[in-house]
C-alpha positions as CSV (number, residue, x, y, z in Angstrom):
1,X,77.1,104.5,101.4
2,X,79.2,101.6,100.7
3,X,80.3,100.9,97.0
4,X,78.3,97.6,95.6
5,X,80.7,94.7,95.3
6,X,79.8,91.2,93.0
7,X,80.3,88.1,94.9
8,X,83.0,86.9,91.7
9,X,84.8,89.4,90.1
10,X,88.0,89.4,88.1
11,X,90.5,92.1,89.2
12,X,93.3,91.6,87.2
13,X,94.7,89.1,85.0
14,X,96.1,87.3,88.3
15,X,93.6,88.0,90.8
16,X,90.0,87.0,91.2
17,X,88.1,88.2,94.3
18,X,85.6,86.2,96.3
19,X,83.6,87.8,98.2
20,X,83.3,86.3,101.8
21,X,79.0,86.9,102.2
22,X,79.0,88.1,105.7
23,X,78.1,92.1,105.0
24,X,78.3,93.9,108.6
25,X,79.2,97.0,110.0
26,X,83.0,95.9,110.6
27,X,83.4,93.6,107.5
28,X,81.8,96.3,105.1
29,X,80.4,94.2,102.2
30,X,82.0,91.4,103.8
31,X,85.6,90.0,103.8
32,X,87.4,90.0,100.5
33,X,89.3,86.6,99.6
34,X,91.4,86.2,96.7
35,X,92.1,83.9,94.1
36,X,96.1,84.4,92.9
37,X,97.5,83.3,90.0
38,X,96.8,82.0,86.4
39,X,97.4,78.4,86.3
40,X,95.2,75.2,87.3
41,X,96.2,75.4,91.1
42,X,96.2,79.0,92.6
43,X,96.9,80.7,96.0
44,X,93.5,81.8,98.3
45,X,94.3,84.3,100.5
46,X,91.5,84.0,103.6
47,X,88.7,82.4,104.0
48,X,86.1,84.6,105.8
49,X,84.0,83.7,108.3
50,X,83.0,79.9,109.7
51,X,79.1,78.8,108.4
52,X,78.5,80.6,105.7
53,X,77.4,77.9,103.1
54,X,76.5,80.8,99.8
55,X,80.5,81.8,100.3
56,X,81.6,78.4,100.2
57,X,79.5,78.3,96.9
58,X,81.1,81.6,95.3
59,X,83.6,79.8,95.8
60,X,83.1,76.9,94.4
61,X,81.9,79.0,91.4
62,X,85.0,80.6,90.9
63,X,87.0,77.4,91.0
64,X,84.9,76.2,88.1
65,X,84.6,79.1,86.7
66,X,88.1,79.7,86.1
67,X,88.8,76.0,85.4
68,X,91.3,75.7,89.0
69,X,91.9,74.3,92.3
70,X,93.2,75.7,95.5
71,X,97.5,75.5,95.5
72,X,97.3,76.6,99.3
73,X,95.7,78.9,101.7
74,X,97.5,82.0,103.2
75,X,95.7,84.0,105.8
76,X,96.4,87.1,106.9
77,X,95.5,87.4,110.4
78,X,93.6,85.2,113.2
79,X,91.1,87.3,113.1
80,X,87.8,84.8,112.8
81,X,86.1,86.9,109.5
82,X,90.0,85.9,107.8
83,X,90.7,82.6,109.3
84,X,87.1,81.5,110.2
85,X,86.1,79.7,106.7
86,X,89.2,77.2,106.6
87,X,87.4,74.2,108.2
88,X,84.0,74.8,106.0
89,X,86.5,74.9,102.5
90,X,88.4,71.8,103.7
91,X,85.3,69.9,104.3
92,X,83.7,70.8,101.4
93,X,85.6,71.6,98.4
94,X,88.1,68.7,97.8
95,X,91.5,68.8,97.0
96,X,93.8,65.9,95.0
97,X,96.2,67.1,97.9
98,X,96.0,68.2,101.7
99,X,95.2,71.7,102.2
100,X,98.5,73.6,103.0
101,X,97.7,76.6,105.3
102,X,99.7,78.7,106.4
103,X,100.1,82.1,108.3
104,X,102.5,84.4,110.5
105,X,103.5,83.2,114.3
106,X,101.4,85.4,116.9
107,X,104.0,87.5,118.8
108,X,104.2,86.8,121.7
109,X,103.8,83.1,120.4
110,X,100.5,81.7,121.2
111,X,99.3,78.1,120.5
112,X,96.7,78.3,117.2
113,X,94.3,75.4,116.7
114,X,92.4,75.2,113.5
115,X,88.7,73.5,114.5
116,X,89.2,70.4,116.6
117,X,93.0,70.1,115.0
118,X,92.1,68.2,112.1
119,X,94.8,71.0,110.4
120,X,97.7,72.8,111.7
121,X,99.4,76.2,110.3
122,X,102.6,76.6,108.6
123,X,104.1,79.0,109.9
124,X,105.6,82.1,107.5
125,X,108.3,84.5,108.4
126,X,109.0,88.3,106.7
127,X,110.4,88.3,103.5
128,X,109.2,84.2,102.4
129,X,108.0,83.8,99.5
130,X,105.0,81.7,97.9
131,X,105.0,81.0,94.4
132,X,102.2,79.6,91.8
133,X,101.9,80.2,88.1
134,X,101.8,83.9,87.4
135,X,102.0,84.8,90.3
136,X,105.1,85.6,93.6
137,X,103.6,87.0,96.9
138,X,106.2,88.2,99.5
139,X,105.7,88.0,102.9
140,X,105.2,91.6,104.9
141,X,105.2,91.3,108.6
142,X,102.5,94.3,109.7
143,X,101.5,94.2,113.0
144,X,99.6,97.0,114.8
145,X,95.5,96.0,113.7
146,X,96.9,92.8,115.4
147,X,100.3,91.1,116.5
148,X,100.3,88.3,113.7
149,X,99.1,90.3,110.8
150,X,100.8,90.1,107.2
151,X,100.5,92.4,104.1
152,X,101.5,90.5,100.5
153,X,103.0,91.8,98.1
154,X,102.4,90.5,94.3
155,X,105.5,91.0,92.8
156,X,104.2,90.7,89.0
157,X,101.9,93.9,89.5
158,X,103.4,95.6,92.5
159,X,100.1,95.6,94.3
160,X,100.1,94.9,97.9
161,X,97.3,92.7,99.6
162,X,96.5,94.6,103.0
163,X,94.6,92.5,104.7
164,X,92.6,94.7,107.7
165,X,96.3,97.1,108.0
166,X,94.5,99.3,104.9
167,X,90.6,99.3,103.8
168,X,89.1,100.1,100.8
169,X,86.5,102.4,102.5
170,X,86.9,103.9,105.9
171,X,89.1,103.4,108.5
172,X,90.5,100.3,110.9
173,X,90.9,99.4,114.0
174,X,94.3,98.3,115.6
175,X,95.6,96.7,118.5
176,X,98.6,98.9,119.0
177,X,99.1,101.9,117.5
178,X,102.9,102.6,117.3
179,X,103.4,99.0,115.4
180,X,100.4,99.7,113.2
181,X,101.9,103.7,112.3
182,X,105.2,101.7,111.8
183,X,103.1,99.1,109.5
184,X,101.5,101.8,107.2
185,X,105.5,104.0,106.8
186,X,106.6,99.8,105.9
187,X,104.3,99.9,103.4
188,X,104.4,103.4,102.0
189,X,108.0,102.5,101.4
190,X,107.0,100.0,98.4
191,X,105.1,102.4,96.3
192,X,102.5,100.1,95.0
193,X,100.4,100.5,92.6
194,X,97.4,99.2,93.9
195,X,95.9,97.8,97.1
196,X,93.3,94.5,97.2
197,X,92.1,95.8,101.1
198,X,90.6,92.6,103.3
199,X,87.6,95.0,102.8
200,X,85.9,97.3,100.5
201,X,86.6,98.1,96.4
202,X,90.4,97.7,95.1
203,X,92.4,101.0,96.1
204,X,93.8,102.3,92.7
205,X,95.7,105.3,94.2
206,X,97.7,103.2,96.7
207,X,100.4,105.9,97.9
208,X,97.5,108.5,98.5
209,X,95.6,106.3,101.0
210,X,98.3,105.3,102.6
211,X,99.4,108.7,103.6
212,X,95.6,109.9,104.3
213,X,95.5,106.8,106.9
214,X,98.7,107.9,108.3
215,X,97.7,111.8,108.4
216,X,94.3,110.7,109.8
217,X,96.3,108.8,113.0
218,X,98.3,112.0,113.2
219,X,96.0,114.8,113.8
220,X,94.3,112.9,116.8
221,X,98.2,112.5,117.9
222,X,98.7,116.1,117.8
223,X,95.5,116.9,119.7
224,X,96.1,115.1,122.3
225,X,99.7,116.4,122.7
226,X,98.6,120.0,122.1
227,X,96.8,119.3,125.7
228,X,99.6,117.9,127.6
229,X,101.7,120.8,126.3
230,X,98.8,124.0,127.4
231,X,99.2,121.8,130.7
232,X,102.4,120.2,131.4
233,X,102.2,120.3,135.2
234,X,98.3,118.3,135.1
235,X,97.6,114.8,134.7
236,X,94.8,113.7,132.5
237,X,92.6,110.2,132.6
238,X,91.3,108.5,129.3
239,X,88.0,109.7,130.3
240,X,88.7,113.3,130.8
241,X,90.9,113.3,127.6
242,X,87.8,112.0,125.8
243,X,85.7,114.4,127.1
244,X,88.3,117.5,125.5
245,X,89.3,115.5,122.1
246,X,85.8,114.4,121.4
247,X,83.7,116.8,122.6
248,X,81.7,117.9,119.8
249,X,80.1,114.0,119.7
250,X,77.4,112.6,122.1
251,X,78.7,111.7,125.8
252,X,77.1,108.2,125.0
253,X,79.4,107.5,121.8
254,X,82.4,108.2,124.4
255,X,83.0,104.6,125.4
256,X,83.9,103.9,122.0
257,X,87.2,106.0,122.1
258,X,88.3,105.5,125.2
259,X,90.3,102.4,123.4
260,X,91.3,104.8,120.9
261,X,92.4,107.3,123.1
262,X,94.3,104.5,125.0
263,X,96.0,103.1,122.4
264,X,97.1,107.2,121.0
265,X,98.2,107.6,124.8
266,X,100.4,104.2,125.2
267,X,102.6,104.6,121.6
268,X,102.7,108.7,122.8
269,X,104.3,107.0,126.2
270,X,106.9,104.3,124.1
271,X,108.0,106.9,122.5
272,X,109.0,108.9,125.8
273,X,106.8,111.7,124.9
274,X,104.3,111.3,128.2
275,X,104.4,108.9,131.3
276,X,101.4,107.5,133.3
277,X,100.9,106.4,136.8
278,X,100.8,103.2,138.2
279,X,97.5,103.9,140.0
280,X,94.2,102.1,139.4
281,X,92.6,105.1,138.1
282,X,95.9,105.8,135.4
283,X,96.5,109.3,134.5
284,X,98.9,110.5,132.3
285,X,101.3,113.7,132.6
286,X,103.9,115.3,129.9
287,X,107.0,113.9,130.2
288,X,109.5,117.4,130.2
């Protein structure tokens, strides 16, 4: 069962999380915003999800609450449950400035449009940095759970932001595995002390998860290489490899890691380990 969050709850002497009100079987209690910094203007990083009026509220709350305004908005990812909320907050909660927002390019570059364009991103790189009172984030590039996603690291308590690369209960989903493995190594490299996860309670031993989300990733791995090796002269489709890895779970729950499956098979093939066919039904075969 999922651990009980409150909608407003101080973290840290820099950080106050605002929690994003759209509970749901991917968001987990919903998506976790933050509030960084300790002066009258502070950095929010995402925004959570488009119409949902009690979040915009929390948020409100918190402003008040901790007598400060909004410095700029940083989002870690397109993803609509991280970016979705920008248009509701600059509608509703004013600013004495224009709302700054800013993010990392998607790769390859796509056009982004915020709403009907009324606002435009800023576009980040790796390594920037954003500074308010009390607080420096630095820019980590992270792609993997998607091709424009950013970790941030506050520098003041060496705790890393993880947006959706690291949860605070469970596992996540990724677009490409071998940038997301190479993602979580990045990010084991800082040693942090802490992780505030896009979702679920703060992670308070930061090393430990990292490495159980990286040894997770690896057993499947290993699985499926174990097969190509007891059968190096036979191809294998998604489906029958399913059918082997996953065969102690209902045939009807096998659609579901098929894209799991796929994504183990294609970072197995970039790293020359196995090759696949160019045939509409793709199998795959150990490389020798």
């Amino acid at each position: 069962m999922a651990s009980s969050l409150q909608r407003i709850e101080r973290l840290s002497c820099r950080v106050v999380r605002v929690l994003g009100c759209n509970p749901g079987p991917m968001t987990l209690q919903g998506t976790n915003t933050y509030l960084v910094g300790t002066g009258p203007r502070r950095i929010l990083i995402d925004t959570g999800e488009p119409a949902i009026p009690e979040y915009i509220s929390c948020l409100k709350q918190a402003l008040t609450e901790y007598n400060t305004a909004i410095q700029e908005i940083i989002v870690t990812h397109w993803h609509h449950d991280h970016s979705g909320g920008i248009r509701d907050i600059c509608k509703n909660i004013s600013n004495d400035t224009a709302y700054c927002i800013k993010k990392l390019p998607r790769n390859p570059h796509k056009e982004e449009i915020i709403g009907n364009g009324e606002q435009q991103y800023f576009y980040l790189k790796d390594g920037d940095l954003i500074e308010t009172e009390g607080a420096t984030l630095r820019v980590i590039y992270t792609p993997g759970h998607t091709d424009d996603h950013m970790a941030l690291l506050l520098e003041e308590e060496n705790a890393l932001f993880s947006g959706d690369c690291i949860l605070g209960e469970g596992t996540t989903v990724f677009e490409d595995l071998y940038d997301y493995m190479n993602s979580l190594k990045e990010l084991l490299k800082i040693k942090a002390n802490v992780i505030y996860p896009g979702h679920g309670p703060v992670i308070y031993n930061a090393e430990a998860k990292i490495l159980q989300y990286i040894s997770h990733r690896n057993i499947r791995e290993q699985q499926l290489l174990a097969i190509f090796r007891e059968n190096f002269e036979k191809s294998f489709t998604v489906t029958e490899l399913v059918k082997i890895v996953y065969k102690s779970i209902p045939e009807n729950l096998h659609n579901m890691a098929k894209n799991n499956v796929s994504l183990h098979l294609e970072k197995l093939e970039k790293e020359g380990k196995i090759f696949s066919n160019k045939d509409p039904d793709k199998k795959w075969k150990a490389r020798l």
